[in-house]
Each structure stands twice: as C-alpha cells, then as structure tokens.
MIDOSE-1310 file (N, C-alpha, C; in nm, 2 decimals, decimal comma, always signed):
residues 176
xxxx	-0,55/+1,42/+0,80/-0,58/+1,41/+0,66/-0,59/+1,26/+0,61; -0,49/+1,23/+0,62/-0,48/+1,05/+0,62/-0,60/+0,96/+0,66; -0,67/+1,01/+0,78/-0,77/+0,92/+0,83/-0,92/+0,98/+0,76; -0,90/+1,12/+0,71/-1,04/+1,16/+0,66/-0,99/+1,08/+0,48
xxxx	-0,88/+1,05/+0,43/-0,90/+0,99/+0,31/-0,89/+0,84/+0,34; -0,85/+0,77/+0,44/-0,92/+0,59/+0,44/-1,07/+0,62/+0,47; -1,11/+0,73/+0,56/-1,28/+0,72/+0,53/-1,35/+0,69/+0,40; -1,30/+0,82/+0,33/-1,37/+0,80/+0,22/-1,31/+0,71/+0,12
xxxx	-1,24/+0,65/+0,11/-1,19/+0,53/+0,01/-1,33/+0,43/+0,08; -1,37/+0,40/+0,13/-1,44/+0,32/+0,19/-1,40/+0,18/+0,09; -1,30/+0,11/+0,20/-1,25/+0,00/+0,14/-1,30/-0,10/+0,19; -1,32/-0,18/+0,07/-1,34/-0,34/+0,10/-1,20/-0,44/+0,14
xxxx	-1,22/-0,52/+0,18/-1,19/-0,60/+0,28/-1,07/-0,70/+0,13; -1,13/-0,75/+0,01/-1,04/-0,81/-0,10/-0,96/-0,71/-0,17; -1,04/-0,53/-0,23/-1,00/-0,47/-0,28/-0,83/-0,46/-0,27; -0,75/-0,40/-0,42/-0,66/-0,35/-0,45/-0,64/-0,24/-0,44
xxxx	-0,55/-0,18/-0,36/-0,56/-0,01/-0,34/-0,45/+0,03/-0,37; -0,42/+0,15/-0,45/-0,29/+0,20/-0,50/-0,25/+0,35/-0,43; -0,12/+0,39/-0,34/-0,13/+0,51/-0,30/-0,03/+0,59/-0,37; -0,08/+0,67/-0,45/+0,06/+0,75/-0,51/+0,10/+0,88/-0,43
xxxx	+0,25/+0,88/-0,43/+0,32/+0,91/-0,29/+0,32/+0,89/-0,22; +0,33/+0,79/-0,18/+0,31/+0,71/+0,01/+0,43/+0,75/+0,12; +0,49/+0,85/+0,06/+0,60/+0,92/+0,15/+0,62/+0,82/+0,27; +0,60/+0,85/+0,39/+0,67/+0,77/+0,51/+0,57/+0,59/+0,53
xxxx	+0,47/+0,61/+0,45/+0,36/+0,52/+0,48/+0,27/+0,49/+0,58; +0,29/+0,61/+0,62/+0,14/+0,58/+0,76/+0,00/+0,55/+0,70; -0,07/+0,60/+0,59/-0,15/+0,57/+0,51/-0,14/+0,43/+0,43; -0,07/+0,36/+0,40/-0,05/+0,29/+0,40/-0,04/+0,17/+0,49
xxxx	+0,03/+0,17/+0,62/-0,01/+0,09/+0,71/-0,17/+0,09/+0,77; -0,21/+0,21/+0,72/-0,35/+0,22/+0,78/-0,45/+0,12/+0,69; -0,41/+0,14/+0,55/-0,52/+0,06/+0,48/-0,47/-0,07/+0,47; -0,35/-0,15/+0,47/-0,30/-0,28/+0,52/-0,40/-0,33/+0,58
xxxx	-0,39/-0,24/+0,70/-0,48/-0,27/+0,83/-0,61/-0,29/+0,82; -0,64/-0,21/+0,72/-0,79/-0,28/+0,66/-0,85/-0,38/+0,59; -0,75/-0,45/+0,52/-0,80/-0,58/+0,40/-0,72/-0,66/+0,48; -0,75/-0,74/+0,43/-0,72/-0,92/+0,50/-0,70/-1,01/+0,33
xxxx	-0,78/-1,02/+0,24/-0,70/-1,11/+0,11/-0,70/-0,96/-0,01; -0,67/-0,87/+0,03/-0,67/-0,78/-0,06/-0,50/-0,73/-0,08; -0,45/-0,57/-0,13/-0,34/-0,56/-0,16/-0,32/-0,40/-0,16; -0,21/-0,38/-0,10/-0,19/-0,21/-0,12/-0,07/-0,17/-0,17
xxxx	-0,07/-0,09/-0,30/+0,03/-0,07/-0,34/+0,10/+0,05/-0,33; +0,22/+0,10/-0,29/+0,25/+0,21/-0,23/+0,38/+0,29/-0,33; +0,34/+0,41/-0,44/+0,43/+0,44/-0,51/+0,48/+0,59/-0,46; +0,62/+0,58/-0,46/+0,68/+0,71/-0,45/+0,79/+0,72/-0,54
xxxx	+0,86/+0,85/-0,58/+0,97/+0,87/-0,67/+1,09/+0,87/-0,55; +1,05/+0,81/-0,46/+1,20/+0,90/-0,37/+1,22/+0,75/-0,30; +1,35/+0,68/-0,35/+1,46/+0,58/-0,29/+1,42/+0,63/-0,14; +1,47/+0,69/-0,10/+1,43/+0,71/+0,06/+1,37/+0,70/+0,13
xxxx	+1,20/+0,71/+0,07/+1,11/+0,70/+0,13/+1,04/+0,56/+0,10; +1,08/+0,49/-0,02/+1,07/+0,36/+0,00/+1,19/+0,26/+0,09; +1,26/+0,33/+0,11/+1,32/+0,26/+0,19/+1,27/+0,22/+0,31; +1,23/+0,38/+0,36/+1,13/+0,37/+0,53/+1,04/+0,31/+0,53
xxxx	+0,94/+0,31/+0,40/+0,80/+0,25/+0,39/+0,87/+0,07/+0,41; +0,98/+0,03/+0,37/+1,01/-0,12/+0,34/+1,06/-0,17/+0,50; +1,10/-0,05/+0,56/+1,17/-0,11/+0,70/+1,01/-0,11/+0,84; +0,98/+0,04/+0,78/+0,83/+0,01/+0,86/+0,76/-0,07/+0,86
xxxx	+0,71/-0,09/+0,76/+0,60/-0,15/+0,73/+0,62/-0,29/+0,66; +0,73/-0,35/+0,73/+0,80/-0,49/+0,65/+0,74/-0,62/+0,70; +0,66/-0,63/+0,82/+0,56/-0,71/+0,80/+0,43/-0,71/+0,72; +0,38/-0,61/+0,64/+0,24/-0,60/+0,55/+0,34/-0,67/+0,47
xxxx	+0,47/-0,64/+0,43/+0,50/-0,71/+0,29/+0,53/-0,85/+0,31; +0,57/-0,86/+0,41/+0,61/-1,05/+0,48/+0,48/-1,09/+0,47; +0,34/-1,04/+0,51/+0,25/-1,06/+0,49/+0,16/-1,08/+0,31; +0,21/-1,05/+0,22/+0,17/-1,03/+0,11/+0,10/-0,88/+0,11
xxxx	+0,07/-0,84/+0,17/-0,03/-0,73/+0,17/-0,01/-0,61/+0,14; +0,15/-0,56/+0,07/+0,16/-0,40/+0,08/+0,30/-0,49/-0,04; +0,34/-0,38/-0,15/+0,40/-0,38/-0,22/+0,43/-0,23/-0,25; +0,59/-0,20/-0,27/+0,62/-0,08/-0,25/+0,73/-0,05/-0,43
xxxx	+0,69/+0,10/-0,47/+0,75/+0,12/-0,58/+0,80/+0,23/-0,59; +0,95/+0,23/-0,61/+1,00/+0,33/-0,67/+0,98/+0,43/-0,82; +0,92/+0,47/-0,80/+0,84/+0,51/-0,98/+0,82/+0,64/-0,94; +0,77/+0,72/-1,07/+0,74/+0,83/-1,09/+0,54/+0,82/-1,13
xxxx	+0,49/+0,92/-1,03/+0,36/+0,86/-1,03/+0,27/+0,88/-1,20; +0,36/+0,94/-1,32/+0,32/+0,97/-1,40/+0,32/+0,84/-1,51; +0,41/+0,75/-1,49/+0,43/+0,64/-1,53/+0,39/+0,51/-1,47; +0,26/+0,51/-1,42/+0,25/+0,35/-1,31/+0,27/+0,22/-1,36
xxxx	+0,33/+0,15/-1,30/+0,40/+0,00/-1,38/+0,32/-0,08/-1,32; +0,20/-0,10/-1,36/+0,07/-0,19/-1,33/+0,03/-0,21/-1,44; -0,05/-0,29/-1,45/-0,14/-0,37/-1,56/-0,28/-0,29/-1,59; -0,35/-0,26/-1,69/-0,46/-0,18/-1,72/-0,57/-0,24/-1,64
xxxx	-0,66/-0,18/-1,61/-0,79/-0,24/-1,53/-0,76/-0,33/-1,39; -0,64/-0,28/-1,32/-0,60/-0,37/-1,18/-0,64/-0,29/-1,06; -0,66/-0,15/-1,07/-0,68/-0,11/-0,90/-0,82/-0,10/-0,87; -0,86/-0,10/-0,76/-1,03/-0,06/-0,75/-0,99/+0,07/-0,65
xxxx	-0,94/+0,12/-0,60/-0,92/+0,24/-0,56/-0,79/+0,32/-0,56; -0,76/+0,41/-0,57/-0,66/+0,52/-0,58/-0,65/+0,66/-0,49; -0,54/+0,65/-0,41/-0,55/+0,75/-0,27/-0,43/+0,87/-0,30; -0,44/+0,93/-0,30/-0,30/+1,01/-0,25/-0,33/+1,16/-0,14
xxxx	-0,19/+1,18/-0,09/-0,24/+1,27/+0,01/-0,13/+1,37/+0,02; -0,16/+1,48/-0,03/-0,04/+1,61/-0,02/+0,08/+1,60/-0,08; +0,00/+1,55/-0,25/+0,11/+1,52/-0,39/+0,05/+1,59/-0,52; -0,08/+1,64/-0,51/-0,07/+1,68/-0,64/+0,03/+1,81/-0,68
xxxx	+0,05/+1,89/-0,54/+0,12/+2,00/-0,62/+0,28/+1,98/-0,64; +0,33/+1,84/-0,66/+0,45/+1,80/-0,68/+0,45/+1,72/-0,83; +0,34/+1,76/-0,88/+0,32/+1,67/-1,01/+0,34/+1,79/-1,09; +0,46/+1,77/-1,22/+0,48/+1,90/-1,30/+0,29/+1,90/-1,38
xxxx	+0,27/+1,70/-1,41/+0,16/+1,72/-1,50/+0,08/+1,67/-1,44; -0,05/+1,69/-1,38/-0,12/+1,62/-1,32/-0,26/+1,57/-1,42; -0,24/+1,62/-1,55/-0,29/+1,57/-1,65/-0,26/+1,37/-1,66; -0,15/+1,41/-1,69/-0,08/+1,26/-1,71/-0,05/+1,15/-1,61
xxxx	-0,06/+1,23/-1,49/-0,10/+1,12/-1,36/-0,22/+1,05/-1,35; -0,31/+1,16/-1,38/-0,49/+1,13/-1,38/-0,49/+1,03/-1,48; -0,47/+1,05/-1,58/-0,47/+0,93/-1,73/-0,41/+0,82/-1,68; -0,29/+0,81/-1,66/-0,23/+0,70/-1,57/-0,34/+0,61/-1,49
xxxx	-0,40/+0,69/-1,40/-0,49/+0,66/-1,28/-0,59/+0,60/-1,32; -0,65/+0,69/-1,49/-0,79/+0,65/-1,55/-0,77/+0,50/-1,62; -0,62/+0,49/-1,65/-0,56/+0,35/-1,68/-0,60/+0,21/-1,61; -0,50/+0,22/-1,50/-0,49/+0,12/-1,45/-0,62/+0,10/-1,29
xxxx	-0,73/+0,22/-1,35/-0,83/+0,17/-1,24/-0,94/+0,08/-1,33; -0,96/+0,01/-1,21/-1,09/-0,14/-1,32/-1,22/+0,03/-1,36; -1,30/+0,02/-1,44/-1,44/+0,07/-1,44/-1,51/+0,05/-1,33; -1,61/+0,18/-1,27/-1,61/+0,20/-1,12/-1,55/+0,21/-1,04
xxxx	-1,42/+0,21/-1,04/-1,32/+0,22/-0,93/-1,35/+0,40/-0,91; -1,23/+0,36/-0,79/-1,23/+0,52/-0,71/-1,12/+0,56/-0,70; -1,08/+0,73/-0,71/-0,97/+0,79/-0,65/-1,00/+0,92/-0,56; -0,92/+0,93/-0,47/-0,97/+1,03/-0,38/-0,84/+1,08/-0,35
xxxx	-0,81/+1,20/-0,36/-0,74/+1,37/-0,36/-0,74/+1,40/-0,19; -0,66/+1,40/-0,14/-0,65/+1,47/+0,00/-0,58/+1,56/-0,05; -0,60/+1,72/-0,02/-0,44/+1,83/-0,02/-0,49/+1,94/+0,08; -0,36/+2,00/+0,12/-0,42/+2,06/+0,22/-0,47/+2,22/+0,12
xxxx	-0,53/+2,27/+0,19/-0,61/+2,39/+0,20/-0,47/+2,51/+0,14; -0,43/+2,54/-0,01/-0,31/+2,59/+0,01/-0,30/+2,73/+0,02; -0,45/+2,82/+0,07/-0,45/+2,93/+0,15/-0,38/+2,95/+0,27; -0,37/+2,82/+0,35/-0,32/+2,82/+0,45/-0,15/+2,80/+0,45
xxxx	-0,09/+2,80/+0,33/+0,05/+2,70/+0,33/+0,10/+2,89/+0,26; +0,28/+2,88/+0,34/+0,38/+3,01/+0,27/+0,40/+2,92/+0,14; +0,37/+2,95/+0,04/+0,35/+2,87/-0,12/+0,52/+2,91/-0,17; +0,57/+3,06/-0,10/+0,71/+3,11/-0,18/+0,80/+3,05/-0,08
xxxx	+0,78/+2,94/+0,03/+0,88/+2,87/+0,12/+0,90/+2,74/+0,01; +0,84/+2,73/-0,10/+0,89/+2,63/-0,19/+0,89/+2,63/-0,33; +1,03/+2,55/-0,31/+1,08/+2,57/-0,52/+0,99/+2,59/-0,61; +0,97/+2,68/-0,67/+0,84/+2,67/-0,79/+0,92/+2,54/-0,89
xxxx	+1,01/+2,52/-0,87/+1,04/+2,39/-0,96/+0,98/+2,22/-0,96; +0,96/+2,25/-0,78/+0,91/+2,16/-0,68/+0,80/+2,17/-0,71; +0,70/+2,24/-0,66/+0,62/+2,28/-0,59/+0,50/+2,40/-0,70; +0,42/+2,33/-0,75/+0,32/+2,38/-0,80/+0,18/+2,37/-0,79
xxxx	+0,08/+2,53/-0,82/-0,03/+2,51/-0,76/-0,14/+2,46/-0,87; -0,20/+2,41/-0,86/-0,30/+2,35/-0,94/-0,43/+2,42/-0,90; -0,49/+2,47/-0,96/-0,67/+2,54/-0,93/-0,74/+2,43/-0,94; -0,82/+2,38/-0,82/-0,91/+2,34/-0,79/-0,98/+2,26/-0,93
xxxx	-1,02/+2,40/-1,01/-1,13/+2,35/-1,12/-1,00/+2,32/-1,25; -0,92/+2,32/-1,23/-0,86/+2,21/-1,32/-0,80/+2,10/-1,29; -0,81/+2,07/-1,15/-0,83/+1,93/-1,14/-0,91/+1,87/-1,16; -1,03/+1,91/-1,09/-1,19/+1,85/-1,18/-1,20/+1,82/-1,30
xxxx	-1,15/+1,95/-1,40/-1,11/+1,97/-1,51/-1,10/+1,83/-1,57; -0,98/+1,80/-1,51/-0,86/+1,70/-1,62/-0,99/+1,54/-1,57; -1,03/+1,55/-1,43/-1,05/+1,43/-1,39/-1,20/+1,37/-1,47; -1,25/+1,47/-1,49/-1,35/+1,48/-1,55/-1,37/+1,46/-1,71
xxxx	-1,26/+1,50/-1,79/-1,22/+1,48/-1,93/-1,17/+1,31/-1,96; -1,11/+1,28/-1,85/-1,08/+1,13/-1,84/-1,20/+1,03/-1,80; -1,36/+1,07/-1,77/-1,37/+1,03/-1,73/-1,49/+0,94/-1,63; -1,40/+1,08/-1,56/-1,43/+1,04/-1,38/-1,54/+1,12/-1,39
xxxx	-1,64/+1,10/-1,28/-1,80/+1,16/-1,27/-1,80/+1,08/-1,11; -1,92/+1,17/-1,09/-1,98/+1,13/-0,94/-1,85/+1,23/-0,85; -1,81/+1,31/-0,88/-1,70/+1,44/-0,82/-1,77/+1,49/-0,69; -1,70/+1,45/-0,62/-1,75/+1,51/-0,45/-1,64/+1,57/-0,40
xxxx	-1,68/+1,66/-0,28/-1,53/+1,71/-0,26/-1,61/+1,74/-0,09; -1,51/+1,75/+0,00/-1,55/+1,78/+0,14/-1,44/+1,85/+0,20; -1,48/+1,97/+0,27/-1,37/+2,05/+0,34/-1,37/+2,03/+0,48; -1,21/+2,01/+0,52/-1,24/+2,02/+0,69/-1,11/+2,07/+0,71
xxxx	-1,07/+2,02/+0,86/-0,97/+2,05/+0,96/-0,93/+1,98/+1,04; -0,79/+1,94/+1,05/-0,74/+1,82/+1,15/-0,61/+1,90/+1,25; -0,56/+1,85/+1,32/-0,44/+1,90/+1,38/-0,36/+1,97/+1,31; -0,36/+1,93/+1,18/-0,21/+2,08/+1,10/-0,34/+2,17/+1,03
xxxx	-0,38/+2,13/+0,97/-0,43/+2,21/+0,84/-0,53/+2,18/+0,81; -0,61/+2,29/+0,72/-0,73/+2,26/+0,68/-0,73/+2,23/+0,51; -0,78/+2,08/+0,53/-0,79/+2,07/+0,38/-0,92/+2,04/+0,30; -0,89/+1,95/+0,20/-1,00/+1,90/+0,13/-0,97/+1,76/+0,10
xxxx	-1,11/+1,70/+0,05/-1,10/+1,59/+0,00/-1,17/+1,61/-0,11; -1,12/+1,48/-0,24/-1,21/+1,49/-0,35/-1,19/+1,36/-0,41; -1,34/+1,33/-0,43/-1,39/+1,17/-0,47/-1,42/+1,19/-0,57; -1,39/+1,08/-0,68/-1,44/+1,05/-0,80/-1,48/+0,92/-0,88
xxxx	-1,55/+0,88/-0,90/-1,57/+0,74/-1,01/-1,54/+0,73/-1,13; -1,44/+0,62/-1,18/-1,44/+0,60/-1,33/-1,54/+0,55/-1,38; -1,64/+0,66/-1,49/-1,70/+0,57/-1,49/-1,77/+0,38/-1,59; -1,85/+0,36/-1,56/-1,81/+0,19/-1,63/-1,85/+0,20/-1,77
C-alpha cells in the first residue's frame, strides 16, 4: 500500500509532503528518499510511534529532511497554504471526525496541492476484532462527500492488491 500511495503522490524533488499517521514510518523514509531540498512531515497521536519514527529514521532528520509530530491529525500545527502534498495510509477509520481532518488538510495545503487516501479494502478486515471506539467505518461516498465540499475536485480513486490486502487509493486536488 505504501508504495502504490508514493506512486501516486507523484513527488517532486523540492516539494513539502505531510503524512498523517506515519505510524512506524516506512512511508516516510520512502518519500525522504525522494526529495533532496524538499521536506517530509510525519504526524501521529501516539508518543510511541514517534519515538520509533525519531530513532529510525534519525538521519532524514540530521539531514533536515523529515520532521516528526506528536499531534492529533484533526488539529495540524502548520501554517496555512505550506504543504503541496498530503499522504496517509490505514487512518481514516481511526478519525472520530474525518470531516475536520479534511478541513485541516484543505487548510494547510497551498492551492493545487494534493492528498491521497490509501485504506485497505474493509470487506476484507474482521471490523468486530476492533473497538468501535477505535475503530470506525467511513462509506466511501462520504469521504468523497466531505473532500469534495471542502473543495477538493479532480477525485480519482484506484483499486488493487499487494501482499496483505486489497485496497484503494484516492487522489484529489485542492482546487486553485
């Protein structure tokens, strides 16, 4: 999933990229790996998992290249009009509001920027192996929904299948 969503981020080489939930940060080392004067910012709510992301991946940040945040993705502590792209991957159904994440997102992306949705396929997932307090489903067309009311246009979505699961992707433009 990770590698079908740096496909489609199709990143430039200066851009600023934002990942909300970067859990262990493999996605994140991956797009490091792609810019050279650009910047990746990696937000999670979980102390822990920025921890690992800080001990992993602590040459991108010795490097300038990767900056890591403790935050809640509904509140991002950036500046308005700073990211040109927006990633996340197997988080929206951890968002109580994913209304107010998207607004967040519609925030602090420049005009034209991009965000792209990896989740997996949740036909395939036991949905009652997790907290409904945790763990909520979102319908497809109200994420479009929300992304679209904020917005976003140029809505693409692509289905496949990697080693775990079959998911989706979904691309969008703010537009200018």
């Amino acid at each position: 999933m990770n590698r079908q969503a740096l496909a489609t981020m199709e990143i430039q080489d200066n851009e600023r990229v934002l990942e909300l939930g970067c859990g262990g940060g493999e996605l994140l080392g991956m797009i490091a790996d792609r810019i050279s004067t650009g910047k990746v910012i990696g937000i999670d709510w979980s102390p822990l998992a920025i921890r690992f992301c800080k001990s992993r991946l602590k040459h991108f940040i010795d490097q300038g290249k990767l900056e890591l945040v403790c935050q809640n993705a509904a509140q991002i502590p950036l500046p308005a009009n700073s990211i040109d792209c927006i990633c996340t991957v197997n988080t929206v159904y951890f968002w109580d509001q994913p209304e107010a994440v998207f607004a967040e997102c519609a925030r602090v992306l420049k005009r034209g920027g991009r965000i792209v949705l990896c989740n997996a396929d949740l036909s395939e997932l036991s949905i009652e192996d997790y907290p409904p307090e945790y763990f909520r489903v979102h319908a497809f067309e109200e994420v479009t929904h929300s992304l679209q009311s904020l917005g976003f246009s140029q809505l693409s979505t692509h289905h496949d299948r990697d080693d775990h699961a079959e998911f989706y992707t979904l691309n969008a433009t703010l537009e200018t």
